[in-house]
N, C-alpha and C positions, 0 to 999 in steps of 0.2 A: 371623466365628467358624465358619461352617460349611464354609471351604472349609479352614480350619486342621482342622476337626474331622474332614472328611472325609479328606485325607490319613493324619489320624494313623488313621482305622478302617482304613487300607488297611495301616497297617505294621504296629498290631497292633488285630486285631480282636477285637471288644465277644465275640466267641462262641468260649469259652475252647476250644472242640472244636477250633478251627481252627489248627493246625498254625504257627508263628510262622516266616518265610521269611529264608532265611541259616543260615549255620553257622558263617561269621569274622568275626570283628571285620570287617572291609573291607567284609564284606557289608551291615554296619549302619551302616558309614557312609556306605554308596552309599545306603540307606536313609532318611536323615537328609538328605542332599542332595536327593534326591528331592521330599521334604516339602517343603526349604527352597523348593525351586525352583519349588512350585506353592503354595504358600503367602503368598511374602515378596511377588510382584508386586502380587499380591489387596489385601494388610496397607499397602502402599505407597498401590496407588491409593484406598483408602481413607481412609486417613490426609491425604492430598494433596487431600480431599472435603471433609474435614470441620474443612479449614484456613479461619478465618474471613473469607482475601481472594480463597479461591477463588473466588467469584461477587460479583460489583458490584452494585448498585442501579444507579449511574450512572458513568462512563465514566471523570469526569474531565476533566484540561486533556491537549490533544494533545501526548505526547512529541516529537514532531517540530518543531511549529510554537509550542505552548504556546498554543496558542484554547482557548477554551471553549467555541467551535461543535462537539458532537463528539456522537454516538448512537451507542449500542449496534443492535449488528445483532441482528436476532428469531432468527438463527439462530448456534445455537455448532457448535464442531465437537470430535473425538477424535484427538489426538494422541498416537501412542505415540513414546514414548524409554527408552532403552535404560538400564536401571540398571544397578547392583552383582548386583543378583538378577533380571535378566534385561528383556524389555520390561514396561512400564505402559504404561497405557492412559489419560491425562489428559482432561478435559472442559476446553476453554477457550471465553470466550467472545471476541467481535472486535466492535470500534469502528470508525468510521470521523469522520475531520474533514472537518467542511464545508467548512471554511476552506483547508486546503491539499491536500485530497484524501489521504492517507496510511490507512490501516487500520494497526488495533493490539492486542495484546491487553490490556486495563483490569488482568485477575485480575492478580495474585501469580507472581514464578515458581514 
C-alpha cells in the first residue's frame, strides 16, 4: 500500500497549494504509466509472497530422480524476472537430493 500510496502523492498531492503537473491528456497518461510502472512490480511481488506454496516446510520427493532423500538448503535466494509490468523481484527457496545429487526449487512457480 505504501508504495501505491506514494506514487499516487506524487501525481497528485495531499497539499491542495501544489500545482497538479501536465496540461493534456497525454500528459496524464504518461502519468498513469508512471504510477503503473513503480507500483504493479511492488503489487506482484507481493502477491507472489503471500501465495500459500511460496515457501515449504519441507522439500518433497526429487523431481529429477523422485527420492525422498532431499533437504532444503538454509539459504534461499532473489530472483528477478521480467513481467507485463516490468522486473519483480521473487524469494525462492532451493533443495538439494542426496540421492542423485540435482538442486531444485520445492516453492511454487
Amino acid at each position: 500500500m505504501a508504495a501505491v500510496t506514494a506514487q499516487l502523492d506524487r501525481m497528485i498531492p495531499l497539499d491542495e497549494e501544489v500545482p497538479l503537473k501536465g496540461a493534456t491528456f497525454a500528459d496524464f497518461e504518461d502519468q498513469v504509466e508512471a504510477l503503473a510502472r513503480g507500483a504493479l512490480p511492488v503489487m506482484l511481488e507481493e502477491r507472489a509472497a503471500l501465495e500459500m506454496n511460496a515457501e515449504v516446510d519441507a522439500p518433497g520427493r526429487c523431481p529429477h530422480c523422485g527420492s525422498g532423500r532431499v533437504y532444503l538448503k538454509k539459504q534461499a535466494s532473489q530472483s528477478e524476472v521480467l513481467s507485463l509490468h516490468g522486473p519483480v523481484v521473487l524469494y525462492k527457496q532451493h533443495a538439494r537430493c542426496r540421492a542423485c545429487g540435482e538442486s531444485f526449487s520445492p516453492s511454487g512457480s
